[in-house]
VOVO-941446 format. One record per residue (C-alpha): residue number from 1; residue in one letter; x, y, z. Coordinates in nm, 4 decimals. Example, Ala and Ser with C-alpha at 12.3 -4.5 7.8 and 13.67 -1.06 7.14 Angstrom:
<sites>
seq|type|x|y|z
1|A|1.2300|-0.4500|0.7800
2|S|1.3670|-0.1060|0.7140
</sites>
This chain:
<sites>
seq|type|x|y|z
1|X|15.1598|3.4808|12.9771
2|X|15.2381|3.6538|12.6262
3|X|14.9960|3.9107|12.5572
4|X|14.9357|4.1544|12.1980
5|X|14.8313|4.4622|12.2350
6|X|14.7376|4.5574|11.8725
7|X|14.7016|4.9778|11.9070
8|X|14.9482|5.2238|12.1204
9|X|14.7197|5.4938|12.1336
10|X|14.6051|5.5754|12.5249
11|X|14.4413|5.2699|12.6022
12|X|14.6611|4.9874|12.4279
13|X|14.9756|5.1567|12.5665
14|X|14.8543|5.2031|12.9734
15|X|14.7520|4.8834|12.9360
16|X|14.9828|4.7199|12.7533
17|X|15.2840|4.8890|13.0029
18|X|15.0910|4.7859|13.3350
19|X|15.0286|4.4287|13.1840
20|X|15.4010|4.4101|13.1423
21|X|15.4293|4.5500|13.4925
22|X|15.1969|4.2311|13.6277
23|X|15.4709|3.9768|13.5145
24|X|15.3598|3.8962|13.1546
25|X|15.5559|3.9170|12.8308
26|X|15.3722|4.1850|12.6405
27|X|15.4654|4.2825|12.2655
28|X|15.2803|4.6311|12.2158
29|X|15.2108|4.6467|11.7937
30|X|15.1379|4.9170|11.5984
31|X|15.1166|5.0529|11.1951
32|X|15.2493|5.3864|11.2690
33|X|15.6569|5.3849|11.2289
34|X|15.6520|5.6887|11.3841
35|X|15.5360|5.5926|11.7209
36|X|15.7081|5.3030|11.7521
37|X|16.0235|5.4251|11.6573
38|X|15.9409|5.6875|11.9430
39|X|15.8376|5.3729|12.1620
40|X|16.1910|5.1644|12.0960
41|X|16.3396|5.5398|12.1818
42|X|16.2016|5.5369|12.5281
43|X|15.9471|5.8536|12.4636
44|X|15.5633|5.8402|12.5187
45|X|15.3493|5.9915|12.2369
46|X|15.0744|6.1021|12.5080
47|X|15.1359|6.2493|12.7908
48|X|14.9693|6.0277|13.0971
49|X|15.2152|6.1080|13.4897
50|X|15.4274|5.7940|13.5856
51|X|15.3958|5.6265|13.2580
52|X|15.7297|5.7004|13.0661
53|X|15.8896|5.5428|13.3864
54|X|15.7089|5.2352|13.4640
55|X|15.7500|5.1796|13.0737
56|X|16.1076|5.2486|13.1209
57|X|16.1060|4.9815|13.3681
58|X|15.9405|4.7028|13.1677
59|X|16.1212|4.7397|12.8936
60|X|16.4850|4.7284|13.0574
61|X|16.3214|4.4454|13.2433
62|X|16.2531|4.2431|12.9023
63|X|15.9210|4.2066|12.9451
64|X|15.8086|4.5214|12.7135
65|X|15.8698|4.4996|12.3462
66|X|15.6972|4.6730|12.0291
67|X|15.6948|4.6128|11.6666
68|X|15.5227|4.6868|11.3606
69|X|15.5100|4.3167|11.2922
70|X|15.1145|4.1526|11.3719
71|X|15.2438|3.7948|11.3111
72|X|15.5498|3.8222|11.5016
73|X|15.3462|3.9744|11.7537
74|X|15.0747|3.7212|11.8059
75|X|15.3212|3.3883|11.7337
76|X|15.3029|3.2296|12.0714
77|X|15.0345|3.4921|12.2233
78|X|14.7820|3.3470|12.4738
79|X|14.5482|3.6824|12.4073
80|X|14.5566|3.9851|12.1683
81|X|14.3922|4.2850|12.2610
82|X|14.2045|4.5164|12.0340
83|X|14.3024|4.8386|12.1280
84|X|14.2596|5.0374|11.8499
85|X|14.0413|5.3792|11.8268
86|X|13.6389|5.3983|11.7907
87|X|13.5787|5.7425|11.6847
88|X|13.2314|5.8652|11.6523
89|X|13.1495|5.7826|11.2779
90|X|13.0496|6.0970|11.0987
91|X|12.6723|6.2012|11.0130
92|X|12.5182|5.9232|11.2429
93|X|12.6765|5.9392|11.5573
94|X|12.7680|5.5672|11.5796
95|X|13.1053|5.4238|11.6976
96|X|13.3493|5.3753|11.3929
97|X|13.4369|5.0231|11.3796
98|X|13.6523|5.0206|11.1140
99|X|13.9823|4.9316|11.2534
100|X|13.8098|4.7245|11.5469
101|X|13.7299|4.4549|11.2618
102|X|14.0451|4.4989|11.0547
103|X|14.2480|4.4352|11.3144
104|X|13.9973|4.1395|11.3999
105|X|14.0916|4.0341|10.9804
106|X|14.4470|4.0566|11.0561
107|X|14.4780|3.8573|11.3509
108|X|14.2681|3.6033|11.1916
109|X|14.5089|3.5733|10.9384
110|X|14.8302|3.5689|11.1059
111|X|14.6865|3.3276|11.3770
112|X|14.8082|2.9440|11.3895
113|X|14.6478|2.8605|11.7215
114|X|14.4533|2.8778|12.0168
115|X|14.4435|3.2472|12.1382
116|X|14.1458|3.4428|12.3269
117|X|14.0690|3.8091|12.1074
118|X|14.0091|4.0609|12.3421
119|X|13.8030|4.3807|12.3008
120|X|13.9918|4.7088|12.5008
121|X|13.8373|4.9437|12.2901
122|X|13.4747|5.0807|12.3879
123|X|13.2177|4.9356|12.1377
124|X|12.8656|4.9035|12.0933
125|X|12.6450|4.5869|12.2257
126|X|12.6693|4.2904|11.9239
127|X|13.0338|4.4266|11.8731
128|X|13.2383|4.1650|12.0013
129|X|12.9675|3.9000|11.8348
130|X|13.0497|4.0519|11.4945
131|X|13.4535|4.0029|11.5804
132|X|13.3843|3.6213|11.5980
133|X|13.2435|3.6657|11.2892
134|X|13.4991|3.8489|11.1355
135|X|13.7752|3.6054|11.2345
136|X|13.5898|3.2871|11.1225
137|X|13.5478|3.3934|10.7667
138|X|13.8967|3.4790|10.7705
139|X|14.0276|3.2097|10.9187
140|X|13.7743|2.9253|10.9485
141|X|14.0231|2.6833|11.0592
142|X|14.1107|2.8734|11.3692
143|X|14.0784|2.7737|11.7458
144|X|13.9792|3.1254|11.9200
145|X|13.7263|3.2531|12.1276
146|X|13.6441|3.6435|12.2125
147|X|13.6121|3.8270|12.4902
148|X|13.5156|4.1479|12.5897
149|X|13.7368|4.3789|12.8574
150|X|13.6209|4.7444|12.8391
151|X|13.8974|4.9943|13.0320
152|X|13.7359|5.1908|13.2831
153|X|14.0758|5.4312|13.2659
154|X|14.0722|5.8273|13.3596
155|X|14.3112|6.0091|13.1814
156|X|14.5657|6.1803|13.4608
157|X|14.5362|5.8809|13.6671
158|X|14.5121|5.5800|13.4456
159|X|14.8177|5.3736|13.5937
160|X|14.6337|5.4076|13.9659
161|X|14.3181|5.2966|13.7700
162|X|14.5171|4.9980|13.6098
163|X|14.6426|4.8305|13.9298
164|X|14.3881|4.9400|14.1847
165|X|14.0778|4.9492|13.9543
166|X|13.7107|4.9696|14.1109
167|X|13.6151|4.6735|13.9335
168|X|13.7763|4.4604|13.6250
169|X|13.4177|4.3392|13.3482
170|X|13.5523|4.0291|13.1669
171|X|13.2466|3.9138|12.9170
172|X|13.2891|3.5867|12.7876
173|X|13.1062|3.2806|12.6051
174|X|13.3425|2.9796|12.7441
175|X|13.4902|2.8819|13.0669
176|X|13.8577|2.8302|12.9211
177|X|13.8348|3.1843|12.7554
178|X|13.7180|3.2877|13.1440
179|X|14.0109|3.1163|13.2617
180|X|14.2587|3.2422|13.0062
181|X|14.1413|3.6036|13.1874
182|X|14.1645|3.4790|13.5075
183|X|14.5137|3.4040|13.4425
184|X|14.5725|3.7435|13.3238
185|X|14.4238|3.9457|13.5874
186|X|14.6040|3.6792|13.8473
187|X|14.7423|4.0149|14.0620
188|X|14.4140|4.1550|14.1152
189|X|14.2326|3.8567|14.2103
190|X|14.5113|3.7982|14.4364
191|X|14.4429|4.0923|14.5985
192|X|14.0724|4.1175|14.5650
193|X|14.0213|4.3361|14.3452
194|X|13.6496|4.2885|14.1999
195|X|13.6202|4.1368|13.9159
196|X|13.3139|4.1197|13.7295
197|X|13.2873|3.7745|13.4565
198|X|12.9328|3.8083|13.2535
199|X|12.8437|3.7997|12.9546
200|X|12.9499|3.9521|12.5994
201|X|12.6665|4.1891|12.6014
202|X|12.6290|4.2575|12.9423
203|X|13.0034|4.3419|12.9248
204|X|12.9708|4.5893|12.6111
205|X|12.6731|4.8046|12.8258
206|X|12.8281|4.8291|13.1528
207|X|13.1002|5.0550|12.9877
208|X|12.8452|5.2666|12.8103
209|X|12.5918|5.2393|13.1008
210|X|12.9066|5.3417|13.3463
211|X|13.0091|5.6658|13.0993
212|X|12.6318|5.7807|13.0034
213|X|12.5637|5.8021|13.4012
214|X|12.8750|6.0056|13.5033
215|X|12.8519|6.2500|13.1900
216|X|12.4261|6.3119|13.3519
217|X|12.5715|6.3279|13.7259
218|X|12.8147|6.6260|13.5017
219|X|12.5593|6.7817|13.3715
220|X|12.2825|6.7669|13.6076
221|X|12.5322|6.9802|13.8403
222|X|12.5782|7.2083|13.5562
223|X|12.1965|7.2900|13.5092
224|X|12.1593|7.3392|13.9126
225|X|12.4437|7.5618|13.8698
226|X|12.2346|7.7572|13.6473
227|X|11.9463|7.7882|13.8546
228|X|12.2046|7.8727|14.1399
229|X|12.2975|8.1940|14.0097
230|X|11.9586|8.3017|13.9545
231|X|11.8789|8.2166|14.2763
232|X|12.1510|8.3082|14.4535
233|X|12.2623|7.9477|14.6214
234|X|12.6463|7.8913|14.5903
235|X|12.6167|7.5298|14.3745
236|X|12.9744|7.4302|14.5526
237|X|12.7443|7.4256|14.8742
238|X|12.4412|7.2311|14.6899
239|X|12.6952|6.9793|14.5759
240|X|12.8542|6.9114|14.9149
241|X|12.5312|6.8750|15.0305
242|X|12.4171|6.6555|14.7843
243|X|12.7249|6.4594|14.7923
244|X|12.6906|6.3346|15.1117
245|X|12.3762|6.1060|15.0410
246|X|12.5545|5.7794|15.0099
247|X|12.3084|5.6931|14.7545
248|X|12.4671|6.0022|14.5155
249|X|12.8123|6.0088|14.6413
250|X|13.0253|6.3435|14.5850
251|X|13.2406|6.2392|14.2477
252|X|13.1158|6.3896|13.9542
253|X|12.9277|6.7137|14.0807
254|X|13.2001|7.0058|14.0016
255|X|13.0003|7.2317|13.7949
256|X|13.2060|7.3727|13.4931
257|X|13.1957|7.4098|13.1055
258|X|13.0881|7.1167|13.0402
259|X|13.2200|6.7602|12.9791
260|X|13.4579|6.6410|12.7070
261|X|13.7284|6.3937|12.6289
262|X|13.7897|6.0601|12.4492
263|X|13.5383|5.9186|12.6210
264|X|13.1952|6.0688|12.7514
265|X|13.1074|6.2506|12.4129
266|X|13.1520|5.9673|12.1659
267|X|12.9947|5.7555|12.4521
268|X|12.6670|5.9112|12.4931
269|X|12.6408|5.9629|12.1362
270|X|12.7111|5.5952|12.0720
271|X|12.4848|5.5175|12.2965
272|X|12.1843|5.7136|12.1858
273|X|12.2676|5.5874|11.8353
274|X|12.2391|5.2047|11.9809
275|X|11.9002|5.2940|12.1705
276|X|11.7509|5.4297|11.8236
277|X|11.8699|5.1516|11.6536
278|X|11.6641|4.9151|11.8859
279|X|11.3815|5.1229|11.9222
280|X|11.4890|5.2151|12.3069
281|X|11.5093|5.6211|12.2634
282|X|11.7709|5.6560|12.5277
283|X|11.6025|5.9833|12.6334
284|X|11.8239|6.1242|12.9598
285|X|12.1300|6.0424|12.7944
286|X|11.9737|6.2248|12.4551
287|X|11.9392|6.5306|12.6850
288|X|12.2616|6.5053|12.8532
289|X|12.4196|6.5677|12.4796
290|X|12.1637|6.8792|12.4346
291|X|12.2537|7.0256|12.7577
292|X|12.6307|6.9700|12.7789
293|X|12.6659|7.1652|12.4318
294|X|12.4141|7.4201|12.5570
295|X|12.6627|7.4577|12.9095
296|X|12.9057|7.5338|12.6732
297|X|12.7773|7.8287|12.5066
298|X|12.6453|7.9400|12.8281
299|X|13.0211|8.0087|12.9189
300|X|13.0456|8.1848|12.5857
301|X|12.7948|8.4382|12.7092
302|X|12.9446|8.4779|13.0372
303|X|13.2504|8.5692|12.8871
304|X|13.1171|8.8634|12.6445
305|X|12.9285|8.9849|12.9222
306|X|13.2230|9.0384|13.1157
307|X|13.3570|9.2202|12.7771
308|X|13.1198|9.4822|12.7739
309|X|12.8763|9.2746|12.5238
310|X|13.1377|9.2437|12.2951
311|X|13.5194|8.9986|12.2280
312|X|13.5892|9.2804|11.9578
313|X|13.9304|9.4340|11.9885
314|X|13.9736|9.2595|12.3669
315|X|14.2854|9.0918|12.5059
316|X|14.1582|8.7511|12.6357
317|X|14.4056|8.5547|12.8804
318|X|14.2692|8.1894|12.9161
319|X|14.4202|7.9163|13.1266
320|X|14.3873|7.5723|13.0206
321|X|14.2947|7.4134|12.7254
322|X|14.2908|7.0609|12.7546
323|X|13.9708|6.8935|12.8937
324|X|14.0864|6.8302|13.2239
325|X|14.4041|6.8608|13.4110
326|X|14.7302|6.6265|13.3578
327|X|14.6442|6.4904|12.9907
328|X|14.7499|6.6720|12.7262
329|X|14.4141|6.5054|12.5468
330|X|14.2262|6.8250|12.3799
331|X|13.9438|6.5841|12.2654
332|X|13.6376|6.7767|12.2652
333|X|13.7367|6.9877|12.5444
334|X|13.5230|7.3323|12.5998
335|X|13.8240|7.4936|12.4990
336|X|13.7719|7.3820|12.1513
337|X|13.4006|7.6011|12.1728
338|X|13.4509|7.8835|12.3978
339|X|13.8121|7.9927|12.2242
340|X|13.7118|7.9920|11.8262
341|X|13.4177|8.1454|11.9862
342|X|13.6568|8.4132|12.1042
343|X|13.8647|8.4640|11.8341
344|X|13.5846|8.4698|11.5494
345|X|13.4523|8.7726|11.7645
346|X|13.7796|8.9919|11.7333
347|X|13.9906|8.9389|12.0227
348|X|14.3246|8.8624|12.0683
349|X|14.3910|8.5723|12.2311
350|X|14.6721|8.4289|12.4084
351|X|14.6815|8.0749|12.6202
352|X|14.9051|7.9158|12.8326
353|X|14.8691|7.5449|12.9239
354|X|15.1412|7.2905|13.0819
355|X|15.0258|7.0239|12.8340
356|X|14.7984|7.1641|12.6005
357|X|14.9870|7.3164|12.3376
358|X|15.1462|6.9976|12.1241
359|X|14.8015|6.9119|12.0074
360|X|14.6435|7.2680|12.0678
361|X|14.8638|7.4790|11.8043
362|X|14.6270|7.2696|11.5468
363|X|14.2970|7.2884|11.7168
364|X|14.3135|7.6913|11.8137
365|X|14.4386|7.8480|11.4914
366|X|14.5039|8.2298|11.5853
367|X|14.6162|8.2193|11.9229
368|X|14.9297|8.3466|12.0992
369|X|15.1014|8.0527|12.3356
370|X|15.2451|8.1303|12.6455
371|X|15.4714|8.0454|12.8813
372|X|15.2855|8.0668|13.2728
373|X|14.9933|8.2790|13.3595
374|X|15.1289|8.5784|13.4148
375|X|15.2614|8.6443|13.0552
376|X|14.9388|8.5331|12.9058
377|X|14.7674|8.8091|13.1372
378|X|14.9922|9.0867|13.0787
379|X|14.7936|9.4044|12.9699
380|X|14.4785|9.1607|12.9031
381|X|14.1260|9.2611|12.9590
382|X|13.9884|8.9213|13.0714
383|X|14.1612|8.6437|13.2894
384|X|13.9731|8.3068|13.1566
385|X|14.0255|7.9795|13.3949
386|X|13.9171|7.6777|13.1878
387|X|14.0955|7.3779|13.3097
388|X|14.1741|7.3189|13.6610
389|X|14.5478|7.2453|13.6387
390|X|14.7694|7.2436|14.0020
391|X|14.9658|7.5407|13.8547
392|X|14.6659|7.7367|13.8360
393|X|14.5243|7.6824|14.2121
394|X|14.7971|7.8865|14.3614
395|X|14.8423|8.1972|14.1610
396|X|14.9630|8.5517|14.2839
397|X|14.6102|8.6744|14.2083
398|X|14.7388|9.0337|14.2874
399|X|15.0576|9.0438|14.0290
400|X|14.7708|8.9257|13.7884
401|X|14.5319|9.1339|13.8487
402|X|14.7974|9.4317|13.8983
403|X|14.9226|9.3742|13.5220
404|X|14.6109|9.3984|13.3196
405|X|14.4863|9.6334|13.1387
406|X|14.1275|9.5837|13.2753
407|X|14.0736|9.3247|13.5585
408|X|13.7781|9.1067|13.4981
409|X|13.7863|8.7005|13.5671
410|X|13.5924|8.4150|13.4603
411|X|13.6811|8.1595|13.6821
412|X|13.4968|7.8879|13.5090
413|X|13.6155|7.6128|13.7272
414|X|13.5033|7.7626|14.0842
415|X|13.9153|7.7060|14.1647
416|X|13.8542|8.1213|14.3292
417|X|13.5874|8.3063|14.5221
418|X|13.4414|8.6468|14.4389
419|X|13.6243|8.7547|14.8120
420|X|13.9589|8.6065|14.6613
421|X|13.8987|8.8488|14.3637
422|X|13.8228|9.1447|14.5527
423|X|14.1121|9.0861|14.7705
424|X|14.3564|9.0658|14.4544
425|X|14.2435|9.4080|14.2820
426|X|14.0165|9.2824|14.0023
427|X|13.7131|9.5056|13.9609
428|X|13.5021|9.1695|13.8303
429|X|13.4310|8.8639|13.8678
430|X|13.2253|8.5521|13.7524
431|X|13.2383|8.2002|13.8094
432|X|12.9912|7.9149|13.8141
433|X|12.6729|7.8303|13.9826
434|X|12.8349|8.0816|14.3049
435|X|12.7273|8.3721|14.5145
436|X|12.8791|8.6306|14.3792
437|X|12.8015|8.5422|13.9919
438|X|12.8383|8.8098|13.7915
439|X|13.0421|9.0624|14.0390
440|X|13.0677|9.3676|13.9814
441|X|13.3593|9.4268|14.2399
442|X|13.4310|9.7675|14.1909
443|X|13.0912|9.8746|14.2896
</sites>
């Protein structure tokens, strides 16, 4: 089949590259000349493992092409995708549909015949609806229907996600749009894959529903982690135990610093937005927001405690800065609270992360990059571990510890214990929701 994929940001491009890995002719379009110059170069603007070669792949393979061009694009296309961005809109929390419905416009426009207009990008219930509407007053003449395809894709492990998803949701109105998807999707249901055809609507909330519920599983385990320390129950313990009730399931519970990313944030707030729009007060997923920014500044406080009460005139080491390991995505990742937080309270602060620092040199004004660890610790007073990257699980704990100035950690991602600490030389320690909170190893 030919496919559009109007929008090469992280969704449009996975997909459109593992589409073109399935068999069909895909033609990836995009306004920026920038990143499709990069594109026709070979190089990926984001950085997602596996992806620059199975594009690589495609493309020498003739079934990977991208352009600037909509109507070239779409000539021919049995389905464009809309796989452009939905920030959340400023001031009311609400998903920006913007360039969902001028890129609905457009392809209206350029469009001389039957084609199905699919949805990628997350957007609220009624969205997909208003794109019908859209594309009939632009183009009443046209033959189209609309579907809706929300990507259920984690960043790190999006290609896995692609071809061996959980489920595929395809919302649609007709049986030959349902078809046209079938067609698409023709390697999963070979293998049987789920696939999950309802409708429009029902489409549109499952990928909200989905999001809301795994950013309150997040920060549930961050509230017990709370409690933990006061307590004195090690939470890594509670969530095991938790975990193993079929009916939870153990994905989910890591306490940390709280959630972030492209998706959860913009997704409960959309959410909440849609449920006060309706009159539905979508009242757990109102508190998840509340809590996951209070989580946040709970690290903050952690951190100055380990300072002596005060970041003034400190050397702070911190490790990691995206919002999770193997993205470079720095999309409302802690790092973006606890670091300013740092640096507006007089210390100096230097970073080191194996992705992080293309869009981080932007976001963290008035920090010092490094190269590994061990040069971002040098002669610090704090060692900070904020996102859980491979290259941080295995450090010489001991050459860390043995080239600060004063050895304190904050291991805000439970990767160490308070015995692993000890064991290296540092004279405290804290972590989250563990025995041994709040150290004082020395003692």
């Amino acid at each position: 089949m030919k496919i559009a994929m109007i929008g090469t940001g992280y969704v449009g491009l996975v997909s459109g590259v593992c589409f073109s890995d399935f068999g069909h002719d895909i033609v990836c379009v995009d306004k920026d000349p920038r990143k499709i110059e990069m594109l026709e170069r070979g190089e990926v603007p984001i950085f997602e493992p596996g992806l620059d070669r199975l594009m690589a792949k495609n493309v020498e393979a003739g079934r990977l092409t991208f352009t600037r061009d909509l109507k070239a694009a779409i000539t021919g296309a049995d389905a464009v995708f809309i796989a452009v961005g939905t920030p959340t809109r400023r001031g009311d929390g609400h998903a920006d549909l913007t360039y969902v419905m001028a890129a609905a416009e457009e392809i209206a426009k350029a469009a001389d015949h039957y084609m199905v207009i699919v949805t990628k990008s997350t957007v609220p219930v009624g969205t997909n609806r208003k794109v019908a509407e859209v594309v009939r007053a632009a183009n009443p003449e046209l033959d189209f229907d609309v579907a809706s395809n929300p990507e259920f894709l984690r960043e790190g492990a999006a290609i896995d996600d692609f071809m061996k998803p959980d489920r595929v949701v395809v919302g649609v109105q007709t049986d030959r749009a349902a078809k046209v998807m079938e067609e698409i999707y023709r390697p999963l249901y070979l293998r049987d894959f789920p696939i999950v055809t309802t409708d429009l609507e029902s489409a549109e909330m499952i990928k909200y529903a989905a999001n809301a519920f795994l950013a309150t599983k997040i920060t549930f385990i961050n509230e017990i982690a709370a409690l933990c320390e006061k307590v004195g129950a090690d939470v890594k313990m509670v969530s095991k135990g938790m975990g193993m009730d079929g009916r939870i399931g153990n994905k989910f519970l890591h306490a940390g610093p709280g959630y972030g990313g492209s998706c959860f944030p913009k997704d409960t707030k959309a959410l909440a937005r849609i449920g006060q729009e309706h009159a539905v007060p979508m009242q757990i997923t109102e508190a998840v927001i509340k809590v996951n920014e209070e989580v946040k500044r709970r690290m903050i406080d952690k951190l100055r405690d380990l300072c002596g009460g005060s970041f003034n005139g400190k050397t702070i080491a911190v490790l990691g800065v995206t919002f999770k390991p193997n993205t470079d995505d720095m999309r409302d990742a802690p790092s973006l609270t606890i670091v300013p937080a740092l640096v507006g309270g007089g210390a100096k602060v230097r970073v080191t992360d194996p992705q992080g620092r293309h869009e981080g040199e932007a976001l963290l004004p008035g920090v010092i990059w490094e190269p590994d660890p061990y040069a971002a610790a040098a002669h610090a007073d704090l060692l900070v571990i904020l996102t859980e990257w491979n290259e941080f699980r295995a450090l010489d704990l001991a050459r860390i510890a043995n080239g600060m100035s004063t050895r304190r950690m904050a291991d805000l991602r439970n990767i160490y214990s308070a015995e692993d600490a000890a064991e290296a030389g540092f004279d405290a320690y804290d972590s989250i929701g563990r025995q041994g909170h709040g150290t004082d190893l020395s003692a």
